[in-house]
N, C-alpha and C positions, 0 to 999 in steps of 0.2 A: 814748254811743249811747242814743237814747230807746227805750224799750220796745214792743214793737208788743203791741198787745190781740187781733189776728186769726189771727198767725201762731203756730205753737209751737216751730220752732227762729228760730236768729238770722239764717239765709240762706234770702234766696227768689229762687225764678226765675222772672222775671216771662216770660209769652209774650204782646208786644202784640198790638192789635187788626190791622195789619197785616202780621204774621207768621201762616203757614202752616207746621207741619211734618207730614212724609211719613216715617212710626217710630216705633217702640218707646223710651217713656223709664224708667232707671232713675234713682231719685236717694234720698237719704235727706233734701234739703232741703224747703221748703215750696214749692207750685207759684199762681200768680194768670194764669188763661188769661183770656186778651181776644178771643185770636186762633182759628185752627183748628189741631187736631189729629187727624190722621188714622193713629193708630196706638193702642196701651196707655200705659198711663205708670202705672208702678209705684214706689209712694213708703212711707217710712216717717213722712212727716209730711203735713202739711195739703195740701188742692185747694182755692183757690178759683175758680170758672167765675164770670167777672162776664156782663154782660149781653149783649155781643158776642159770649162765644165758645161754641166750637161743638168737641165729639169725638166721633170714629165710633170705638168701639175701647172695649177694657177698663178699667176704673179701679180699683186697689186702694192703699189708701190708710189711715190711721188717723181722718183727719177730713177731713168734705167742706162746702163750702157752695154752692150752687147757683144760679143765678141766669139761667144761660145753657141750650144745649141739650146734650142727651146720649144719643146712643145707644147703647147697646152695654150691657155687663154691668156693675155697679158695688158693689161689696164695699170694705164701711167699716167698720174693727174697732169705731170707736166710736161718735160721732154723726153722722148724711147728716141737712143743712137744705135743703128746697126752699123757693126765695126763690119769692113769687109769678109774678115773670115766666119760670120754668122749664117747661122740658119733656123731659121724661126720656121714653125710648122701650128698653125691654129688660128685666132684670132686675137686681134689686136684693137685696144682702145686707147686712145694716148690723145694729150695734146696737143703736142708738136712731134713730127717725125724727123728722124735725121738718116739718111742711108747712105754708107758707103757705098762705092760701085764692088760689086763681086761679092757682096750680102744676097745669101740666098731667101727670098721668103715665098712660103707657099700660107697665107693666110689672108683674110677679111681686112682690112684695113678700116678701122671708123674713128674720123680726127671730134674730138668734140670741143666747139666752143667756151674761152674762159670769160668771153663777154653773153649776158642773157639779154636777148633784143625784146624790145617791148614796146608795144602801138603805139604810138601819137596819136593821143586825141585830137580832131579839129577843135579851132577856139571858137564854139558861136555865140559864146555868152560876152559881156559887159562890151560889146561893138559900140564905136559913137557914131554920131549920125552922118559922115563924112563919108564913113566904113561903107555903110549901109546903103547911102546911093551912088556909091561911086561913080 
């Protein structure tokens, strides 16, 4: 089997341009929309929206590329690409953004860190006596 450069598992579910669905999808495979979707679709692997398609609804996902239109809420653990013929309409959560020029978007933008920062304690315990009068 030849290796795909787009996809990050081995199975994708393709929805053509003449297909319509009405619901909620769960899947852990990668998704390529043509078509419309008119519900969420919750995935642990890739979205791609090529140019035809169209979702009213949630998107969570680990990686998205965009090309098509989008409304609704959309949360990408890692990197969201807007292709320039996109238009996104809602809000957005993602790691990394990527926009073409000519990508339309009317949405919230919120980038979230994959690093969690966390205090530094001062050292004042086991000091030698060097420390201590400097």
């Amino acid at each position: 089997m030849a290796e795909n450069k787009f996809f990050s598992s081995p199975s994708v579910d393709i929805i053509e341009s003449s297909t319509k669905i009405i619901g909620d999808i769960f899947s852990e495979a990668d998704f390529r929309i043509d078509g419309v979707v008119e519900g969420n679709i919750t995935t642990t692997g890739k979205i791609v929206v090529g140019k035809s398609g169209k979702i009213n609804g949630k998107i969570n996902c680990s990686n998205a590329d965009v090309s098509g239109s989008i409304s609704g809420k959309i949360e990408v653990n890692e990197v969201l690409s807007l292709m320039s013929e996109s238009l996104i309409q809602g809000d957005i959560i993602t790691g990394k953004l990527s926009v073409e020029e000519g990508a339309q978007v009317e949405a919230s933008i919120s980038m979230k860190s994959g690093k969690q920062l966390k205090a530094v304690e001062g050292k004042t315990e086991n000091k030698t006596q060097s420390e201590k009068t400097a």
